[in-house]
Jmol script that loads the backbone (N, CA, C; Angstrom):
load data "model"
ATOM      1  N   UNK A   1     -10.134  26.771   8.616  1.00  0.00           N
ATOM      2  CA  UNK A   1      -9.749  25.612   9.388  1.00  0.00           C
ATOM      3  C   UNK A   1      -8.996  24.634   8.487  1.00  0.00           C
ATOM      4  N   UNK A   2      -7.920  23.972   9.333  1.00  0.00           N
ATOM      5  CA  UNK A   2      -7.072  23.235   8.242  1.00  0.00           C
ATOM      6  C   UNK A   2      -7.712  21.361   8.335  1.00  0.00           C
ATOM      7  N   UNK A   3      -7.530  20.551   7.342  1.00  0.00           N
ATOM      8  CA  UNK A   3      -7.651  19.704   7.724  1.00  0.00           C
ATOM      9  C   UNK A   3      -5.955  18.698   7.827  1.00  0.00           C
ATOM     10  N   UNK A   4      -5.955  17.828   9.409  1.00  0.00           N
ATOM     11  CA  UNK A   4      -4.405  16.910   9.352  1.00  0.00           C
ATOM     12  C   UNK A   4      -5.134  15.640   9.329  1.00  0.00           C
ATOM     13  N   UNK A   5      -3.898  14.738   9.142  1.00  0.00           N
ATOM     14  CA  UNK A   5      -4.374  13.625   9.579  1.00  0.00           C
ATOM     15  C   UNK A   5      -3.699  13.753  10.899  1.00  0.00           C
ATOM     16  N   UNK A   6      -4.221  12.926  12.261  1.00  0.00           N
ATOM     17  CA  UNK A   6      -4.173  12.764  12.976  1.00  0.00           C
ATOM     18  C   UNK A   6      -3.093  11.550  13.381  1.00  0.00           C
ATOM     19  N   UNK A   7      -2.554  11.053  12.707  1.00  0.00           N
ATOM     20  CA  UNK A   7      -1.267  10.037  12.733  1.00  0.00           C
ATOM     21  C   UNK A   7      -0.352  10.798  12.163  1.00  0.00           C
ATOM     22  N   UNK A   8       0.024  11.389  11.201  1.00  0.00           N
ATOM     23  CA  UNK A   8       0.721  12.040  10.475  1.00  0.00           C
ATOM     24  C   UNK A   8       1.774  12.914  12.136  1.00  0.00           C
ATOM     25  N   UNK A   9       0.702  13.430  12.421  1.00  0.00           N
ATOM     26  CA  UNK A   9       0.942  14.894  13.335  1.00  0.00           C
ATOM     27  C   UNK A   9       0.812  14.252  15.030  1.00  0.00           C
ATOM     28  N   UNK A  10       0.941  13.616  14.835  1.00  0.00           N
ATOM     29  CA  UNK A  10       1.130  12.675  16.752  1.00  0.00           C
ATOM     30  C   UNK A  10      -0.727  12.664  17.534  1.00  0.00           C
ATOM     31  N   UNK A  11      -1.381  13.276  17.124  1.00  0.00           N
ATOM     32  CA  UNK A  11      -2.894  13.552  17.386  1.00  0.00           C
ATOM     33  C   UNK A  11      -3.041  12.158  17.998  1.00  0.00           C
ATOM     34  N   UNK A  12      -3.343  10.691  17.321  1.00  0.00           N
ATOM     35  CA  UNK A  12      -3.705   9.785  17.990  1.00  0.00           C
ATOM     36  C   UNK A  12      -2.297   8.205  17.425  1.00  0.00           C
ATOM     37  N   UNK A  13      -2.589   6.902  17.616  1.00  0.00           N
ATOM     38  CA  UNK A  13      -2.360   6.244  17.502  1.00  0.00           C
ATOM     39  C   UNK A  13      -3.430   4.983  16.905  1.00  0.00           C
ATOM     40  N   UNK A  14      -2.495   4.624  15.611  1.00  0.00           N
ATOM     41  CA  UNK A  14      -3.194   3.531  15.373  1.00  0.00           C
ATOM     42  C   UNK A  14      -2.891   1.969  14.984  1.00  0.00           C
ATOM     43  N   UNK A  15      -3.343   1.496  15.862  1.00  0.00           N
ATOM     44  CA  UNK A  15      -2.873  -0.460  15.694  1.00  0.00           C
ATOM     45  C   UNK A  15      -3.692  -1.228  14.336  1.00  0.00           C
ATOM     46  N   UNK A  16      -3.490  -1.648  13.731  1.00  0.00           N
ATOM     47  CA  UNK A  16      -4.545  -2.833  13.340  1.00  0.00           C
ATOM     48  C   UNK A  16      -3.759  -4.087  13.317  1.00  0.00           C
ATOM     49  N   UNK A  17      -4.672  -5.358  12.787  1.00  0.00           N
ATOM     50  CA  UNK A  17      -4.510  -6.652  13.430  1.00  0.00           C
ATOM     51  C   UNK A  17      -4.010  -6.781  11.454  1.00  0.00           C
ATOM     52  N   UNK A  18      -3.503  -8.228  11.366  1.00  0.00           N
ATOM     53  CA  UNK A  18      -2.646  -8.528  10.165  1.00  0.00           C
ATOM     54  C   UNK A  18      -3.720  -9.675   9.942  1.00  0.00           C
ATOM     55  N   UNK A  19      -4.209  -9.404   8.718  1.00  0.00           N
ATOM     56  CA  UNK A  19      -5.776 -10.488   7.786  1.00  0.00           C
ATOM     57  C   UNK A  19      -4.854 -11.697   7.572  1.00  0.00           C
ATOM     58  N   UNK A  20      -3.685 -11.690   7.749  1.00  0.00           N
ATOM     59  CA  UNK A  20      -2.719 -12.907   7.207  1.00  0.00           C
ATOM     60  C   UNK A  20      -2.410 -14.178   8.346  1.00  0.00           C
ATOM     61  N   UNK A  21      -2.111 -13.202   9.501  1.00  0.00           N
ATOM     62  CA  UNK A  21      -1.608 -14.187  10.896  1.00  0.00           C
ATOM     63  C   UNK A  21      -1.822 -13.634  12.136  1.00  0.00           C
ATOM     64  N   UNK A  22      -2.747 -12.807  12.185  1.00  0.00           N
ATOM     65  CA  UNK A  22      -3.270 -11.995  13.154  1.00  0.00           C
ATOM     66  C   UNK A  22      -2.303 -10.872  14.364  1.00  0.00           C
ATOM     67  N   UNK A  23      -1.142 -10.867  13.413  1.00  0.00           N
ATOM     68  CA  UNK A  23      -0.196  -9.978  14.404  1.00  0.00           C
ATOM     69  C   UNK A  23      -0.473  -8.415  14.580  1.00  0.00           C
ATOM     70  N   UNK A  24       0.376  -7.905  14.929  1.00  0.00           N
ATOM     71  CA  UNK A  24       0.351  -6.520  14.735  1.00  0.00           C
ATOM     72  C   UNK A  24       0.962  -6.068  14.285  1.00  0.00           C
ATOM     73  N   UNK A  25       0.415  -4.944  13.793  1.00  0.00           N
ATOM     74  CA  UNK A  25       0.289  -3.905  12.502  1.00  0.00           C
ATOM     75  C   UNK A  25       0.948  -2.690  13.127  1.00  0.00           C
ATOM     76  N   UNK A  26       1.583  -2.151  12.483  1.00  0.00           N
ATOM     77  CA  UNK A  26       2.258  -0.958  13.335  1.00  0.00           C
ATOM     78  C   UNK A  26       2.458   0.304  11.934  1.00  0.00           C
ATOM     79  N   UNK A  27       2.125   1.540  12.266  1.00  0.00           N
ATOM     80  CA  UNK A  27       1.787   2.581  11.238  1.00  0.00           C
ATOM     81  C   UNK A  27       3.442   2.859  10.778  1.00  0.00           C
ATOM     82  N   UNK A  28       3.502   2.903   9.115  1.00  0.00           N
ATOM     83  CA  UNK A  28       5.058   3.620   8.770  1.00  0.00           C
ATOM     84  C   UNK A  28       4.888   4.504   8.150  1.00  0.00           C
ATOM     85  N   UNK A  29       3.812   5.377   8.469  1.00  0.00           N
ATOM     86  CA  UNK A  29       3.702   6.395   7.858  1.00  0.00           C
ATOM     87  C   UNK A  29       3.132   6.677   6.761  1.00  0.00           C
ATOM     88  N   UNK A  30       2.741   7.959   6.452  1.00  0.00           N
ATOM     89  CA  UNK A  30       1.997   8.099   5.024  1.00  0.00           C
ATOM     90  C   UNK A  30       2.523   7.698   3.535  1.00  0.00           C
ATOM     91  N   UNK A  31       1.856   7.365   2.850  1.00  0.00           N
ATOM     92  CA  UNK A  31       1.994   6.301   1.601  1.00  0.00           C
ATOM     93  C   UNK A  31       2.886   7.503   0.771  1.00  0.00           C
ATOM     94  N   UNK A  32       2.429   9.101   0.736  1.00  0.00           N
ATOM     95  CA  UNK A  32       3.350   9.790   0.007  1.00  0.00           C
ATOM     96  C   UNK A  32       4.427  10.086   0.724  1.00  0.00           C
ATOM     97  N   UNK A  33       4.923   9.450   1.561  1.00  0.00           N
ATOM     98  CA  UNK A  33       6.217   9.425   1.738  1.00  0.00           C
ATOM     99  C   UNK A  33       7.204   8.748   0.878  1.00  0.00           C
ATOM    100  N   UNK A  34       6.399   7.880   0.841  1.00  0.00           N
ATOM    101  CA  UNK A  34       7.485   6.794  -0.011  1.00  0.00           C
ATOM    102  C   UNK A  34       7.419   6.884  -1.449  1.00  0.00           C
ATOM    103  N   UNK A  35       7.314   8.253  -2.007  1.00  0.00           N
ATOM    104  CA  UNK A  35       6.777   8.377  -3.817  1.00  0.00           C
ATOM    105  C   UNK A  35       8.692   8.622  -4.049  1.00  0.00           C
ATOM    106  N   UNK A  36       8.992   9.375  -3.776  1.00  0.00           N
ATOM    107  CA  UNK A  36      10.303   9.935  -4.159  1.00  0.00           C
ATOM    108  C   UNK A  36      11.219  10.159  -2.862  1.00  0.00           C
ATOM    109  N   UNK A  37      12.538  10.715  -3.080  1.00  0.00           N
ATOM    110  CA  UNK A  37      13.179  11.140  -1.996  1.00  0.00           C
ATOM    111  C   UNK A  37      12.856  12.020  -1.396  1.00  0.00           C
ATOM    112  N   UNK A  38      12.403  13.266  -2.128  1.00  0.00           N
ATOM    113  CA  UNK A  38      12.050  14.741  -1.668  1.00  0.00           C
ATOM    114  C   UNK A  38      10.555  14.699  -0.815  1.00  0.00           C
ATOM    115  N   UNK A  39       9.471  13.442  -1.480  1.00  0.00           N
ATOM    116  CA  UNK A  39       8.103  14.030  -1.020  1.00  0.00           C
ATOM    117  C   UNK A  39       8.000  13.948   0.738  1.00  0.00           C
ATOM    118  N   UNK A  40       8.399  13.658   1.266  1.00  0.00           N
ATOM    119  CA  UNK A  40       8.380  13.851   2.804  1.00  0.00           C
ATOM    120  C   UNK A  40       8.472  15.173   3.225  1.00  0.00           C
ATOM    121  N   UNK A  41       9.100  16.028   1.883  1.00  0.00           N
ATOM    122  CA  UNK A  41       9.633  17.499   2.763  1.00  0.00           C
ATOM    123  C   UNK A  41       8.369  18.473   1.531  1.00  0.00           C
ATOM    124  N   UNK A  42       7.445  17.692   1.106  1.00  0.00           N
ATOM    125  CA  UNK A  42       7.096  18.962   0.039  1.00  0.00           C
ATOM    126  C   UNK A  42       5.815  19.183   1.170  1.00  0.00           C
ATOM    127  N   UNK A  43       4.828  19.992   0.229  1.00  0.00           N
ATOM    128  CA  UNK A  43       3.711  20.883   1.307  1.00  0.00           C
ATOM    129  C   UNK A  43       2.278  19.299   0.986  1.00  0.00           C
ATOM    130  N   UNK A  44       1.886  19.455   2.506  1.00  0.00           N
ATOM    131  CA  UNK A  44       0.741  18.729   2.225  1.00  0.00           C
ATOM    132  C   UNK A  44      -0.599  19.515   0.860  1.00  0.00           C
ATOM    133  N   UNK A  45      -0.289  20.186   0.284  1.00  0.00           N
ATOM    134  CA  UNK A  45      -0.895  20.558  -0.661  1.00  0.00           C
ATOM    135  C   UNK A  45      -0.744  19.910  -1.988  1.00  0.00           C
ATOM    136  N   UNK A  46       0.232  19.698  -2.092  1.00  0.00           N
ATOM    137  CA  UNK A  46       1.043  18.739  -3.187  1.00  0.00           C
ATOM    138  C   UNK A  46       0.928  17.389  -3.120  1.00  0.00           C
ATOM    139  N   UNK A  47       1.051  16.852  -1.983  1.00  0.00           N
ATOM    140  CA  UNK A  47       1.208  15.638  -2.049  1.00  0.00           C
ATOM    141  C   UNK A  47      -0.285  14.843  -1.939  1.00  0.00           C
ATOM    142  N   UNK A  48      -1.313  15.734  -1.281  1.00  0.00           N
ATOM    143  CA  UNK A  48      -2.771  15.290  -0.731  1.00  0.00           C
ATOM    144  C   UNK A  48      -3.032  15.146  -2.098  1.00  0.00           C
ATOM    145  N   UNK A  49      -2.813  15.682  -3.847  1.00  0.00           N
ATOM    146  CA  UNK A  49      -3.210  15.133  -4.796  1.00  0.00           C
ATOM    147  C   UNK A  49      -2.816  14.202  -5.707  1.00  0.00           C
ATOM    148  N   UNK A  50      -1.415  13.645  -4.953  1.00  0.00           N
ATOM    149  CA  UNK A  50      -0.908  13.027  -5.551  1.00  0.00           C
ATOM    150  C   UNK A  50      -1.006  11.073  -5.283  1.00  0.00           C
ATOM    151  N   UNK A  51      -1.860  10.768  -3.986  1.00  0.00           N
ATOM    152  CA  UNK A  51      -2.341   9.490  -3.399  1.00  0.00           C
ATOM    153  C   UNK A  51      -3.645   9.169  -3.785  1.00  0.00           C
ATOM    154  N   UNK A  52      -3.978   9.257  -4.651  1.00  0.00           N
ATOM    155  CA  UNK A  52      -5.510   9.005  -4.913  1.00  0.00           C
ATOM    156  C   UNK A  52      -6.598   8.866  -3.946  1.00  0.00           C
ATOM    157  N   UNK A  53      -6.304   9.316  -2.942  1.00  0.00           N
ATOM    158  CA  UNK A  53      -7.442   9.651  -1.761  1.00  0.00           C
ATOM    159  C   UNK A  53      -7.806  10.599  -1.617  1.00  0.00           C
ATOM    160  N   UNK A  54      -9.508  10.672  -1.567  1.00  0.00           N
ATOM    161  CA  UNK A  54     -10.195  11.967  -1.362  1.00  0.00           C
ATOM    162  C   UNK A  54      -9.406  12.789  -0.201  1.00  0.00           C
ATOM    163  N   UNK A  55      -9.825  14.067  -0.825  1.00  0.00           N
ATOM    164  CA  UNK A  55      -9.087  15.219   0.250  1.00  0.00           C
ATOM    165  C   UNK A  55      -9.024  14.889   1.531  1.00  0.00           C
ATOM    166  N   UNK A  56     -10.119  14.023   2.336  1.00  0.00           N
ATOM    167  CA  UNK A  56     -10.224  14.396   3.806  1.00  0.00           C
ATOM    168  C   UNK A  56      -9.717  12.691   4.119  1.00  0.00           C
ATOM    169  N   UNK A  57      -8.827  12.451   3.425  1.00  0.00           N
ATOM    170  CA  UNK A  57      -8.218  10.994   4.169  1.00  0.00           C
ATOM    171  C   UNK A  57      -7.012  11.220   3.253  1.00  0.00           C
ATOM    172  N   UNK A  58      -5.932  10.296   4.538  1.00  0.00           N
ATOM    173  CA  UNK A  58      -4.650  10.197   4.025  1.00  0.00           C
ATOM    174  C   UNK A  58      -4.360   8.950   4.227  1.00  0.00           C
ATOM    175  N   UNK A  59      -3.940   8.677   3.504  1.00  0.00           N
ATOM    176  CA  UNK A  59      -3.019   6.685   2.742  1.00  0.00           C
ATOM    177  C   UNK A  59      -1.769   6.676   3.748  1.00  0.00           C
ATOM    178  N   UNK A  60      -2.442   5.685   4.294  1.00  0.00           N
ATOM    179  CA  UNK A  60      -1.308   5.363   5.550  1.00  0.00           C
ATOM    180  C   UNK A  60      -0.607   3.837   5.191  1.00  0.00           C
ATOM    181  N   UNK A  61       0.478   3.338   5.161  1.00  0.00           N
ATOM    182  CA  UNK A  61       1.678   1.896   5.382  1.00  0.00           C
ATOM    183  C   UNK A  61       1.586   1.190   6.763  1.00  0.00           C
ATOM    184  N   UNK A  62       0.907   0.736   6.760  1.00  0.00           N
ATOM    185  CA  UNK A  62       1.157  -0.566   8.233  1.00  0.00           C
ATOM    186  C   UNK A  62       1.293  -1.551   7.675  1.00  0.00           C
ATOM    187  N   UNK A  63       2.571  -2.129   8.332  1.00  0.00           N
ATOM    188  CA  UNK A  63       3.349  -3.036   8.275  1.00  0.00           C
ATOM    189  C   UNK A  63       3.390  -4.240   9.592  1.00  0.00           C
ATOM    190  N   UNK A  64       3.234  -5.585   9.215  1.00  0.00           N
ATOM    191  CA  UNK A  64       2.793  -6.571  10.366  1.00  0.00           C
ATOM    192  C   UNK A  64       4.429  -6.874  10.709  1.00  0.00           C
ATOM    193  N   UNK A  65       4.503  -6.854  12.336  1.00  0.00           N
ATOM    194  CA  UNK A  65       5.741  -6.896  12.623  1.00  0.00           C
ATOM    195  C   UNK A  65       5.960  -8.625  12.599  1.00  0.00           C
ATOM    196  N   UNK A  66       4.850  -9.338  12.936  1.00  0.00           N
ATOM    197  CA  UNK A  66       5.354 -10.688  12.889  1.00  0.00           C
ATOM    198  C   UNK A  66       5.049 -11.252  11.331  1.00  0.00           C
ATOM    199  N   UNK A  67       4.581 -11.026  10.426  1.00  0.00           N
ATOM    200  CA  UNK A  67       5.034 -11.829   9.213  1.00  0.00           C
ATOM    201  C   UNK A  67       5.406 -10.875   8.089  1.00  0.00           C
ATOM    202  N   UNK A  68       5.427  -9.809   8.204  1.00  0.00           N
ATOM    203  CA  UNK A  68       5.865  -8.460   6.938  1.00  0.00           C
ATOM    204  C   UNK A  68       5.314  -8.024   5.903  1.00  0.00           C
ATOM    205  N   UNK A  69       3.699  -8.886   6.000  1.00  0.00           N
ATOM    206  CA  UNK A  69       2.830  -7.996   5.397  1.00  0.00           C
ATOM    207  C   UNK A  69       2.695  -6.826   5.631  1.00  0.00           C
ATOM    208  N   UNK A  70       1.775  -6.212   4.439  1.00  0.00           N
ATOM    209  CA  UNK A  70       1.601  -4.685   4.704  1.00  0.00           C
ATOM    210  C   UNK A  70       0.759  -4.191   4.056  1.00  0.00           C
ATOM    211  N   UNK A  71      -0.288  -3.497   4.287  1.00  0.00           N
ATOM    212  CA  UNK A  71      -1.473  -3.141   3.816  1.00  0.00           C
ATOM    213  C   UNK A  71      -1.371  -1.138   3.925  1.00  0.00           C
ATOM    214  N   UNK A  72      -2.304  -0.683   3.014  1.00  0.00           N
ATOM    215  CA  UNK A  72      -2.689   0.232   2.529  1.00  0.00           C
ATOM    216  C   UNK A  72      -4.185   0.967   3.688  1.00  0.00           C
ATOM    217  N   UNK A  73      -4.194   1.334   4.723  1.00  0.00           N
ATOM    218  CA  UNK A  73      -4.939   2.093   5.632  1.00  0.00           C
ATOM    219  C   UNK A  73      -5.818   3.719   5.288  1.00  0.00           C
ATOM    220  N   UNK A  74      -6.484   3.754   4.810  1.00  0.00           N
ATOM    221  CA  UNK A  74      -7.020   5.473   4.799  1.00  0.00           C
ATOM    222  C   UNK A  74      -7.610   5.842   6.331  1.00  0.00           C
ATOM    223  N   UNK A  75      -7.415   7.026   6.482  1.00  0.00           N
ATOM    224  CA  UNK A  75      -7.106   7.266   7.711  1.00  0.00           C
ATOM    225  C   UNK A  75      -7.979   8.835   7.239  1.00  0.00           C
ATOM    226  N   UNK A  76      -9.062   8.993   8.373  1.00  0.00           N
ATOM    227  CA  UNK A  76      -9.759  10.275   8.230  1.00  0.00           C
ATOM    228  C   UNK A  76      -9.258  11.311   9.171  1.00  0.00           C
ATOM    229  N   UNK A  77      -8.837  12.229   7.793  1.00  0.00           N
ATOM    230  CA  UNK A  77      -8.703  13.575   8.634  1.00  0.00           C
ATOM    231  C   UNK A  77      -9.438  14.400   9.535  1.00  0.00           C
ATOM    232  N   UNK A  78      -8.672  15.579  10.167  1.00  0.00           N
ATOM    233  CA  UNK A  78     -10.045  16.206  11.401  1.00  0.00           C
ATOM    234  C   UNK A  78      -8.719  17.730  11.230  1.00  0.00           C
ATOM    235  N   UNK A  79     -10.393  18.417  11.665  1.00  0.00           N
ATOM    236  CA  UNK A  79     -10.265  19.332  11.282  1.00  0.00           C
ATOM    237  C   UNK A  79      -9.780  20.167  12.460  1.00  0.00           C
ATOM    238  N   UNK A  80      -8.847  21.588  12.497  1.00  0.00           N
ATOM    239  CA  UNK A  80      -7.778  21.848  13.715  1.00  0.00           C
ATOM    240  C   UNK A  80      -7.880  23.477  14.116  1.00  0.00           C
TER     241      UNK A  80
END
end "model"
wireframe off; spacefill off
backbone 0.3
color backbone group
């Protein structure tokens, strides 16, 4: 059985609220996206050791659309 994250792969949706001005938070995707140009296209095998999050969570970017904060989300994987 594999484990995804479930944002990554369209599975669910996730909002959170902004600790700064209470806006919303909107997901930009996983944190190893943004290491290099290439890591978006390498294998989740590679990259799951390269975010310092235990195996079964992935480092998610939400970004507050009304003031442009942006916080660091771990996000638990499930198994498929």
């Amino acid at each position: 059985m594999d484990m995804v994250c479930p944002l990554c792969n369209g599975i669910k949706e996730e909002i959170e609220e902004c600790s700064y001005c209470g806006g919303k938070m909107v997901d930009e995707g996983a944190i190893v996206n943004y290491l290099d140009d290439y890591s978006p296209y390498l294998s989740n095998d590679i990259t799951q050791k390269v975010d310092g999050a235990p195996y079964d969570k992935c480092v998610h970017l939400f970004k507050c659309e009304k003031c442009g904060k942006d916080r660091r989300v771990e996000v638990q994987r499930v198994n498929i």
